[in-house]
LOSE-585234 format. One record per residue: residue in one letter; x, z, y negated of N, C-alpha, C in turn. Coordinates in pm, whole numbers, padded with zeros to 5 digits, always signed. Layout:
BEGIN
AXZYXZYXZY;...
***
This chain:
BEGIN
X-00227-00745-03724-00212-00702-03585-00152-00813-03500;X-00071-00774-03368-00025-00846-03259-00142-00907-03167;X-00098-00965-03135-00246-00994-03009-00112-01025-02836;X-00191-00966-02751-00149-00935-02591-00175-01003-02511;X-00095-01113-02409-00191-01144-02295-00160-01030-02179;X-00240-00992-02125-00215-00860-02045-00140-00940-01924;X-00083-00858-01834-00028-00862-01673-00169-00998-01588;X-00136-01100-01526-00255-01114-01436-00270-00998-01336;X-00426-00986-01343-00487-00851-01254-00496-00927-01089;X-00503-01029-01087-00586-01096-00985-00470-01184-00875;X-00496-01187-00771-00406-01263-00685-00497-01411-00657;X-00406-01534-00757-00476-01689-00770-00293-01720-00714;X-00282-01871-00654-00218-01960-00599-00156-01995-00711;X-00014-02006-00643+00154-02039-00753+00115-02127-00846;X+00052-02228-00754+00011-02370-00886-00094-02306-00972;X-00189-02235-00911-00269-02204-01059-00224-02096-01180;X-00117-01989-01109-00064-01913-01209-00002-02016-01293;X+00094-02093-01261+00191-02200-01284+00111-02243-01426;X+00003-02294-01385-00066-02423-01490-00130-02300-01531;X-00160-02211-01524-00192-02099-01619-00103-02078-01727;X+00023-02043-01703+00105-02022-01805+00179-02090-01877;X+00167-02269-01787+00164-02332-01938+00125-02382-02028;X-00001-02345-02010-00178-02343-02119-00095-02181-02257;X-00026-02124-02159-00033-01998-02224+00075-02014-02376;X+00158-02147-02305+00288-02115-02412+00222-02172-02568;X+00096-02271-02567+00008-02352-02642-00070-02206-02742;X-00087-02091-02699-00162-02013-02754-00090-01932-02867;X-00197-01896-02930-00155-01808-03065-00122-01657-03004;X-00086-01642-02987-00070-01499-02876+00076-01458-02882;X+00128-01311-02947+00243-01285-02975+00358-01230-02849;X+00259-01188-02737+00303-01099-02652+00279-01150-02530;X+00326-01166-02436+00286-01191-02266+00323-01110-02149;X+00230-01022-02077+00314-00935-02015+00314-01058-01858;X+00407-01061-01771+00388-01131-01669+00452-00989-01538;X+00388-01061-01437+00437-00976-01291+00337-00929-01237;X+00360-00891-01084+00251-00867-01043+00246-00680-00989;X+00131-00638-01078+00121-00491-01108+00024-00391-00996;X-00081-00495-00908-00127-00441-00842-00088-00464-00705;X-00065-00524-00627-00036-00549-00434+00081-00614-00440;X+00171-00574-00356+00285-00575-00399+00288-00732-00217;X+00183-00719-00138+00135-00805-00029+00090-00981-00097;X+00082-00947-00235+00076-01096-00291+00197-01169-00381;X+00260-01248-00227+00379-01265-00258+00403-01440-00266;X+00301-01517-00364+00320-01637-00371+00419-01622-00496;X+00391-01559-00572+00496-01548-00687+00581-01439-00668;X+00739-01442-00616+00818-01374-00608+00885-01359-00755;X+00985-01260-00774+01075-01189-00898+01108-01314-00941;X+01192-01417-00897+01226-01557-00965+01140-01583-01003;X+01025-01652-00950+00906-01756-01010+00907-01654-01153;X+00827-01541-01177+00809-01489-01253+00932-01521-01386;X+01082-01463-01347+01129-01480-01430+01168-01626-01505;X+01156-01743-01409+01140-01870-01462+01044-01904-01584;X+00939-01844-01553+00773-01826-01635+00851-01723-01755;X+00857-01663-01732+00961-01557-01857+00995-01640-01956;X+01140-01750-01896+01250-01752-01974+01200-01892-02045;X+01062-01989-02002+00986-02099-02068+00926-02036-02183;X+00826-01888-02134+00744-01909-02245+00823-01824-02346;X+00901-01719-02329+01007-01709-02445+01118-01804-02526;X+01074-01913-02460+01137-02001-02554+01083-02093-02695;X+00930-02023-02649+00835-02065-02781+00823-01993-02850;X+00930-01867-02812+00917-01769-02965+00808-01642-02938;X+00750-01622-02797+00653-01545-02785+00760-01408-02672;X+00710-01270-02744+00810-01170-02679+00726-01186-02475;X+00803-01147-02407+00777-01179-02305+00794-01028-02221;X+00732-00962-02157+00744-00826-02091+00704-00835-01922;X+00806-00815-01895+00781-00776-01742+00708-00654-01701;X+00629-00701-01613+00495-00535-01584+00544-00510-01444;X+00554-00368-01386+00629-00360-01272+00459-00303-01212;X+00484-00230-01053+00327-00219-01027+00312-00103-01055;X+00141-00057-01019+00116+00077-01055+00122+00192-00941;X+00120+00124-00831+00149+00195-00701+00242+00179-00635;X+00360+00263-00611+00490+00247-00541+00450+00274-00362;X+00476+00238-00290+00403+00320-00180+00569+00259-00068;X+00628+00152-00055+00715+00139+00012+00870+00151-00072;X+00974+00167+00033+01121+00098-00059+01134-00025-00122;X+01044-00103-00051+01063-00315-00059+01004-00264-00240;X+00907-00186-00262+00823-00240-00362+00942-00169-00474;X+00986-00053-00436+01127+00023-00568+01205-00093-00580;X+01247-00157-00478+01370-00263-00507+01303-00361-00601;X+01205-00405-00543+01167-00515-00703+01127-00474-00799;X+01087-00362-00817+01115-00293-00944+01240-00302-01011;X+01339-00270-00959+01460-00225-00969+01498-00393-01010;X+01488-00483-00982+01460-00656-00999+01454-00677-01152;X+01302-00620-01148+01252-00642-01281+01367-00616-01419;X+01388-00444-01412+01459-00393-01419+01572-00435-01540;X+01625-00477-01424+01833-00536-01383+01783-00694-01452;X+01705-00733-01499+01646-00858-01553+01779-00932-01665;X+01808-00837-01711+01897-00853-01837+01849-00965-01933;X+01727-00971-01965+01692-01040-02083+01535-00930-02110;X+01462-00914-02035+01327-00862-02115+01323-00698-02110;X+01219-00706-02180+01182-00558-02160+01050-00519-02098;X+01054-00431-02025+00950-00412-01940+00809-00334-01972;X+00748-00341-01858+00591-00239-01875+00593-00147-01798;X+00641-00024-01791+00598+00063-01681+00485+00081-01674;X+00411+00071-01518+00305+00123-01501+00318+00252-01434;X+00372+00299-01389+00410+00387-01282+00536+00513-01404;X+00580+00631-01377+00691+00743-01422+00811+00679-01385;X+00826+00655-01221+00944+00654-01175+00958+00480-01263;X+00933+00407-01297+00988+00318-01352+01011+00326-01474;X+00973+00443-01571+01021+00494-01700+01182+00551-01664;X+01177+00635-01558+01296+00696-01502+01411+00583-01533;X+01387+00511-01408+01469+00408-01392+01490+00321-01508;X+01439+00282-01592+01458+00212-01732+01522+00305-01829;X+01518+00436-01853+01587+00489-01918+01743+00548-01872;X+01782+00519-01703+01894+00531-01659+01958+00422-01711;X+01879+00272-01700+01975+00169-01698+01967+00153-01882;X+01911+00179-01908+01890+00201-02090+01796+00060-02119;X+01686+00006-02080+01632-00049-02116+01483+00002-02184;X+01467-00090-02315+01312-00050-02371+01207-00073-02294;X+01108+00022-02297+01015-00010-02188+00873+00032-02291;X+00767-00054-02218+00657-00011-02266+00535+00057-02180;X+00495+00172-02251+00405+00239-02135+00274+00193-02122;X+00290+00162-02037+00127+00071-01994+00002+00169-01930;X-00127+00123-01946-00236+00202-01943-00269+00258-01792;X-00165+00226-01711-00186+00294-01558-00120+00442-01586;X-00035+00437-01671+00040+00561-01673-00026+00698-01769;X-00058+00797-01735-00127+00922-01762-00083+00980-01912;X-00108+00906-01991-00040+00977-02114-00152+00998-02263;X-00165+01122-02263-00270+01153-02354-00244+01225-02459;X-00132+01232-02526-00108+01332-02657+00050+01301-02662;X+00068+01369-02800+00209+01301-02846+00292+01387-02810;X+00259+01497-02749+00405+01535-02698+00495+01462-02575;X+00353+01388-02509+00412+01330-02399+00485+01182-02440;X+00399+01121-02576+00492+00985-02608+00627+01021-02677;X+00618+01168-02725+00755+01229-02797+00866+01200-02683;X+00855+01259-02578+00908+01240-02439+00946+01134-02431;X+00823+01039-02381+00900+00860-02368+00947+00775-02419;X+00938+00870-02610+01016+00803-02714+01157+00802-02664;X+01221+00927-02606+01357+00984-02619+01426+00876-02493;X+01291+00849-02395+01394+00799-02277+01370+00648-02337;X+01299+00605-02429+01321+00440-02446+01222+00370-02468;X+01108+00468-02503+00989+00406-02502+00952+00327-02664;X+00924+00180-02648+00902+00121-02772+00775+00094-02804;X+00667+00141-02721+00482+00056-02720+00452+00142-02656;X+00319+00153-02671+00261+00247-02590+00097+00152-02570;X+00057+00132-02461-00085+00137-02446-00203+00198-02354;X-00271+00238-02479-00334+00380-02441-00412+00299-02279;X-00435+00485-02237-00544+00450-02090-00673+00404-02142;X-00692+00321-02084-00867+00233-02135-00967+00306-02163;X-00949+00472-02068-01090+00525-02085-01092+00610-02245;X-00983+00636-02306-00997+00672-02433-01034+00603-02536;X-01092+00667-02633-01159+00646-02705-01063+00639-02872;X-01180+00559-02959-01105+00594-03114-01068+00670-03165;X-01174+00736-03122-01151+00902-03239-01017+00975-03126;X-00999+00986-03022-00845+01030-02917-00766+00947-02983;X-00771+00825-03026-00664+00749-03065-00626+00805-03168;X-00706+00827-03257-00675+00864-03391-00601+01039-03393;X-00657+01078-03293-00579+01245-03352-00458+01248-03292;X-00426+01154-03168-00306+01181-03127-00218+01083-03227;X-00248+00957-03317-00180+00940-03392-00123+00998-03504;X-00252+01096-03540-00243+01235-03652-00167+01309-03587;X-00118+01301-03491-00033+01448-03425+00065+01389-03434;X+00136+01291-03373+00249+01178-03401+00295+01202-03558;X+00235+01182-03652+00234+01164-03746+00299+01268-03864;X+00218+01422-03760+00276+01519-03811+00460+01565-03716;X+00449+01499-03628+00592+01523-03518+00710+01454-03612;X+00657+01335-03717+00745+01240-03795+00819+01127-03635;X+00748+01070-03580+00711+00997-03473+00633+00872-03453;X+00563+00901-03554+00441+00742-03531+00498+00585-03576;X+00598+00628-03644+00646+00508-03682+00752+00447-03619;X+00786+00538-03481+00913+00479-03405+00860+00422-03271;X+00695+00395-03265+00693+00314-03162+00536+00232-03146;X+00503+00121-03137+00385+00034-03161+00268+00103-03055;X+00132+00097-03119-00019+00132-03028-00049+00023-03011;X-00089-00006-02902-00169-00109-02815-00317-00058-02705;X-00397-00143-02757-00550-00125-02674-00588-00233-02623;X-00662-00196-02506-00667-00330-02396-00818-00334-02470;X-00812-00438-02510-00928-00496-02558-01072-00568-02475;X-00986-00646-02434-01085-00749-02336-00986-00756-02224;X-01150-00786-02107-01118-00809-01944-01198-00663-01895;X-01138-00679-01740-01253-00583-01672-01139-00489-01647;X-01180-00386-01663-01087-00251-01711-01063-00145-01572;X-00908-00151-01602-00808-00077-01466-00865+00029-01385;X-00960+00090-01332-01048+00203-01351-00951+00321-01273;X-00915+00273-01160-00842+00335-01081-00746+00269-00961;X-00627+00360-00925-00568+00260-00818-00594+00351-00634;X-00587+00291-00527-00588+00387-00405-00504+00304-00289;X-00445+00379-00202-00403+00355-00086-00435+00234-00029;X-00596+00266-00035-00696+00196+00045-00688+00028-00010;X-00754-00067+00035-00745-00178-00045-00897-00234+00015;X-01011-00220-00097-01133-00224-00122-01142-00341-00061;X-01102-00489-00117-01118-00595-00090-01129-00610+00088;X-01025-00583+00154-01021-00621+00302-01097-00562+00329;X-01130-00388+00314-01240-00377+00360-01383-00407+00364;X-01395-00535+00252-01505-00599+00217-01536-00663+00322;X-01430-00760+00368-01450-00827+00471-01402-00768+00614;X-01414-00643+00633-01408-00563+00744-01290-00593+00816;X-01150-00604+00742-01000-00614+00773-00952-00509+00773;X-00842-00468+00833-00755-00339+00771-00655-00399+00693;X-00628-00273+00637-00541-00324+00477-00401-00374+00549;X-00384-00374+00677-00225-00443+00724-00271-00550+00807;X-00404-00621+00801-00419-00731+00860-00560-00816+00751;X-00461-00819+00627-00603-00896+00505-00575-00956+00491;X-00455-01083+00527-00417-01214+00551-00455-01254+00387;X-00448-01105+00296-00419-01149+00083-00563-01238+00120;X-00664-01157+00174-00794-01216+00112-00866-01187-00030;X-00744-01145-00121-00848-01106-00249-00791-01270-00337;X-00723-01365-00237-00655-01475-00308-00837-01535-00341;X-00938-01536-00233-01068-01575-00252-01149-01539-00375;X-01112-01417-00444-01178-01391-00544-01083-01387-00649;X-01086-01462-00727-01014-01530-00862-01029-01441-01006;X-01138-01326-01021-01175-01239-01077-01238-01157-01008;X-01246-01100-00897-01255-00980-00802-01409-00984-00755;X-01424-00899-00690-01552-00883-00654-01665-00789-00704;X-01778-00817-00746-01881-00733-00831-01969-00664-00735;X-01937-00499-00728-02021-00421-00642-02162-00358-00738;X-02226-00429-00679-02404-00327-00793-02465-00206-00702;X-02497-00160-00784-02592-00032-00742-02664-00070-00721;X-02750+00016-00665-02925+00027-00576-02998-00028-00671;X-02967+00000-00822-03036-00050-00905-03011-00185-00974;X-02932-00250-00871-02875-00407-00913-02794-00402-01041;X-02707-00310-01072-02622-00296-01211-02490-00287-01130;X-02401-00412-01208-02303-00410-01222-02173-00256-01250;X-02132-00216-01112-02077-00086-01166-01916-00125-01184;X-01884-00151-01068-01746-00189-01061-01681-00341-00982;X-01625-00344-01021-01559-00471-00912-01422-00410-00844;X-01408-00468-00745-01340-00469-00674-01202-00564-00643;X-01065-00553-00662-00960-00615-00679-00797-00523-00600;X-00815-00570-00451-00771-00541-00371-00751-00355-00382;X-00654-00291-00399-00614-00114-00412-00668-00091-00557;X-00722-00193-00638-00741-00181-00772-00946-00152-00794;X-00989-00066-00897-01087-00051-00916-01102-00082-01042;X-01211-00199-01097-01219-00199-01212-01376-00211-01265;X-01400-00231-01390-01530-00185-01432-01605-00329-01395;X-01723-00270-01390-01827-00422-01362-01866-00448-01453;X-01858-00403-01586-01884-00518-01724-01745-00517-01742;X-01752-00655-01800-01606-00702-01897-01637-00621-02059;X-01511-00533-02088-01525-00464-02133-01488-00538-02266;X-01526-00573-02422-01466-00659-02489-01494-00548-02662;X-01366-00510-02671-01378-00476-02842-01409-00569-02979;X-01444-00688-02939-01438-00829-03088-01475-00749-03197;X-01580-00674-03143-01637-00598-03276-01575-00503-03382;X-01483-00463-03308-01395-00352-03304-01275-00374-03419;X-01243-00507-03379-01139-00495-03488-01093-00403-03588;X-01199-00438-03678-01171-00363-03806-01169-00205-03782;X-01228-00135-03683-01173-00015-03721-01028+00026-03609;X-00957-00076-03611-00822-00035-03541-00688-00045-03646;X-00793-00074-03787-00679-00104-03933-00587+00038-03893;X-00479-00009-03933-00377+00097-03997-00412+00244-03878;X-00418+00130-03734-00436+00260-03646-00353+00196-03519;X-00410+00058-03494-00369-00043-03354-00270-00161-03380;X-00172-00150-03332-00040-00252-03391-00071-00371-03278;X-00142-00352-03164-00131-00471-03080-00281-00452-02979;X-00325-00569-02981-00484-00605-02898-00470-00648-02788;X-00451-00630-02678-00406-00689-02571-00588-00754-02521;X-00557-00839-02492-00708-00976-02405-00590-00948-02245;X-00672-00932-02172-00638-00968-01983-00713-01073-01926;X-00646-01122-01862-00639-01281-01834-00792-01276-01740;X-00877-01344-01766-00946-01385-01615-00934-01537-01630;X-00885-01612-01694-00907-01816-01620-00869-01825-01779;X-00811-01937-01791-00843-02072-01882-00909-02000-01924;X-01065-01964-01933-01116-01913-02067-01105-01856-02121;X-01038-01762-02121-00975-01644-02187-00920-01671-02288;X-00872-01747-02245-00715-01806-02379-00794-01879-02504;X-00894-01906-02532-00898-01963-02645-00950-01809-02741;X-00973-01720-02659-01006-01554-02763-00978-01528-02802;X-00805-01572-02795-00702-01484-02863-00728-01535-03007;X-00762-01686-03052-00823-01683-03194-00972-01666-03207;X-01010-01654-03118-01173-01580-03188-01131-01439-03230;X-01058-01346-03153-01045-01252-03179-00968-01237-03338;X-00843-01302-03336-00806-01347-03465-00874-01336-03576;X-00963-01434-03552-01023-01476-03695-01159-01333-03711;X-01165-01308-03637-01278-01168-03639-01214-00972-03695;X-01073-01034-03725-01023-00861-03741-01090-00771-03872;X-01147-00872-03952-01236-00821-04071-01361-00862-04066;X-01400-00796-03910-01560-00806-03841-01651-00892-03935;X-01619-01008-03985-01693-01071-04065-01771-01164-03984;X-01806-01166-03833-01884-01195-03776-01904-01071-03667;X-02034-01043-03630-02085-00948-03549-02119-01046-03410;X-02038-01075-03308-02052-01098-03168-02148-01027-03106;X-02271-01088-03031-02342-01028-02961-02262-01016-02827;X-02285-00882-02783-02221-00869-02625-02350-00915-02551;X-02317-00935-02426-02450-00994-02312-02451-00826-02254;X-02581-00798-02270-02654-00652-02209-02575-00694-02036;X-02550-00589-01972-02536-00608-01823-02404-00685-01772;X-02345-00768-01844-02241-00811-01845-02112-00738-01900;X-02102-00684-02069-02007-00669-02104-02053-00529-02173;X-01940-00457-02229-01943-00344-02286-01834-00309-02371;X-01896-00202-02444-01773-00152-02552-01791+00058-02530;X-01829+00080-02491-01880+00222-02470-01759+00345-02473;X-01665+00283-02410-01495+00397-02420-01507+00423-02557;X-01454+00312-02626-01385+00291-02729-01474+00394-02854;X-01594+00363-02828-01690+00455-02948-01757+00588-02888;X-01667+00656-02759-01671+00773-02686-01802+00757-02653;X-01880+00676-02590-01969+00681-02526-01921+00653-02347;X-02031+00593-02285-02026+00599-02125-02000+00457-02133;X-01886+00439-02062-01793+00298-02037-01886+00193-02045;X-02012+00197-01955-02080+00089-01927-02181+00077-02085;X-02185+00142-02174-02273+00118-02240-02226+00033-02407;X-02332-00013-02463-02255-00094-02604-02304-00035-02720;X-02206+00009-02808-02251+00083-02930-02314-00025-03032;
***
């Protein structure tokens, strides 16, 4: 298998993305998606910076993918899409349709990323035709979904013309909205948050009445309040999952990509921390829970 560093989810300062990614070029890690996919208002790293960060760490031999965002809501935000795009060296992540659109006008490979609604192979049959080379599934599906839509692929004579990818680890995409959770944390409106989610470096953890971790909070972005982590998992993604994507939260992250490694023939059983982390999608149970 491939191993993924996902998109950063989180809005951290130029110098710390910066010295983030060049910890990143040091890692065993085949894939890097870079760009910024959620607030299009966090603008310390513009289309250059990014593609600078691109054209370093593809020079260590690691494929490099531009992630465009998952919510289009102005023109400013189509045009840097359209950026990404017109890149003329990588290939991209749609999160969003209209950026499948647009990648298959200009004829670039694109990969469908887990913001985008796609649940059966007639629909990857589709994004095969306009250019689609990867696919990674939406987080909330499960193995056994993985597996029949690969059995359906399979019977289309299809499965072999484009790579599966599962977001493995990190706190999982749940949903995107208008609204932007964060400012209203601190009782801002979303056109006067002066990018206060730069304060939370891995988002904010909202608990229930019953003090459980449900979701966190990461500006228009909703994600789960356990870190969701497959280690265990490996082995049953044999001869099913071509690529493991890990999502960034800090420096610590990055040394997983060989724990995860060395664990694909579950020959160690990782305890998850109860209340913290979970595996529950993946073995069609309830997100928050660990099989």
């Amino acid at each position: 298998m491939k191993y993924s560093l996902g998109p950063l989810l989180y809005f951290w300062s130029k110098p710390d993305v910066e010295n983030f990614y060049q910890q990143v070029k040091e890692t065993n890690t085949d894939i890097v998606y870079l760009g910024e996919t959620v607030c299009s208002k966090r603008r310390e790293m513009r289309p250059a910076h990014w593609l600078d960060i691109a054209r370093d760490i593809s020079a260590t031999g690691k494929q490099v993918v531009l992630s465009t965002m998952a919510l289009l809501e102005a023109p400013s935000e189509v045009n840097v899409m359209k950026k990404y795009i017109d890149n003329g060296d990588f290939i991209i992540e749609a999160n969003d349709v209209s950026a499948i659109q647009m990648a298959h006008e200009k004829g670039i490979p694109f990969v469908v990323g887990p913001a985008v609604n796609c649940y059966n192979a007639q629909t990857l049959n589709l994004f095969l035709k306009k250019g689609m080379v990867r696919w990674c599934m939406p987080v909330e599906l499960s193995r056994d979904w993985l597996q029949n839509v690969v059995n359906e692929c399979e019977k289309m004579g299809i499965r072999d013309q484009f790579e599966t990818e599962v977001f493995s680890y990190g706190y999982l995409p749940l949903a995107y909205s208008a609204r932007c959770f964060t400012a209203r944390a601190e009782d801002r409106a979303k056109d006067d948050c002066e990018t206060c989610c730069i304060k939370y470096p891995t988002g904010i953890t909202v608990n229930s009445q019953e003090s459980q971790k449900v979701f966190t909070l990461n500006g228009i972005q909703t994600q789960s309040g356990y870190c969701y982590n497959l280690i265990n998992d490996l082995k049953s993604m044999d001869n099913l999952v071509d690529v493991v994507r890990l999502s960034p939260l800090g420096n610590e992250t990055l040394p997983l990509i060989d724990t995860f490694r060395s664990n694909e023939q579950g020959a160690t059983q990782h305890k998850l921390a109860g209340g913290h982390q979970c595996n529950g999608y993946w073995h069609n149970l309830a997100g928050l829970d660990i099989a």
